[in-house]
Wavefront OBJ file of the C-alpha trace (Angstrom):
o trace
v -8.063 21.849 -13.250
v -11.338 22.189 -11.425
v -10.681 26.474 -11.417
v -9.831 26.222 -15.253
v -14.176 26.260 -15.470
v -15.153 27.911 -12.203
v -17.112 31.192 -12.545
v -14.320 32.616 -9.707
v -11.465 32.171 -11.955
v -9.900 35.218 -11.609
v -9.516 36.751 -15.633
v -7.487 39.987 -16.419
v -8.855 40.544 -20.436
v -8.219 44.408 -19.951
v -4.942 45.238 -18.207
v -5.296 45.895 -15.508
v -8.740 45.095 -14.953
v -9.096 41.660 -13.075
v -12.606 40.179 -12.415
v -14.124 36.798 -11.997
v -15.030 35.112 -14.627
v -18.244 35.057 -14.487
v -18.395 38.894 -13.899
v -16.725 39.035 -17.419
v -19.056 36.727 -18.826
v -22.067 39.381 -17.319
v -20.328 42.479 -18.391
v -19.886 41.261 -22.168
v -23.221 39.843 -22.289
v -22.727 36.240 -22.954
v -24.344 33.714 -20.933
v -22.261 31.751 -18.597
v -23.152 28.135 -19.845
v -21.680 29.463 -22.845
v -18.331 30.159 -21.603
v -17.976 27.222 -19.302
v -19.053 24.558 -22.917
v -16.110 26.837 -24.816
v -13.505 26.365 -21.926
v -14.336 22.692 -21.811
v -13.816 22.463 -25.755
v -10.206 24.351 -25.105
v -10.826 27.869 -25.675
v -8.364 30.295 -24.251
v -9.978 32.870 -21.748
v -10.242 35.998 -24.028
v -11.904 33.575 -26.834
v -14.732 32.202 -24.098
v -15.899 34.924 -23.390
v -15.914 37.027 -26.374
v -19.461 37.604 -28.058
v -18.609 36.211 -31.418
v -18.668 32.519 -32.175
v -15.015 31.172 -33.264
v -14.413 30.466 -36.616
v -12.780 26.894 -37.312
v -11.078 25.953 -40.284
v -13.613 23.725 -41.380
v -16.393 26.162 -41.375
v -13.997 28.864 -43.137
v -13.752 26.150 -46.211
v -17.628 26.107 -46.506
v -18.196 29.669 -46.596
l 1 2 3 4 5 6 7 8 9 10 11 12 13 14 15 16 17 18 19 20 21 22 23 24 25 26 27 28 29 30 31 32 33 34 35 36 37 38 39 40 41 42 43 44 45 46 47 48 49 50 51 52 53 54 55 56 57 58 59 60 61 62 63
């Protein structure tokens, strides 16, 4: 569990490109606070660190 949020979890998002996650997190320019508060909430991997916010259903009904 404890790797699921460590910056050295090892994340392939471009096959077959593996790097740490918080080398990710560097190279798309998103900070890594960021990342670890969107893993906590149960964001897959590719979603965390992605630069663009998530859209949730509820906020798609108030748009």
């Amino acid at each position: 569990m404890q790797n699921e949020f460590s910056m050295n979890a090892e994340v392939t998002l471009v096959a077959p490109v593996t790097k740490t996650a918080i080398e990710w997190a560097k190279e798309m320019g998103i900070n890594w606070e960021t990342v670890k508060r969107r893993r906590y909430r149960g964001w897959a991997w590719e979603q965390a660190l992605s630069p663009r916010r998530r859209r949730l259903p509820i906020m798609e009904k108030n748009a």
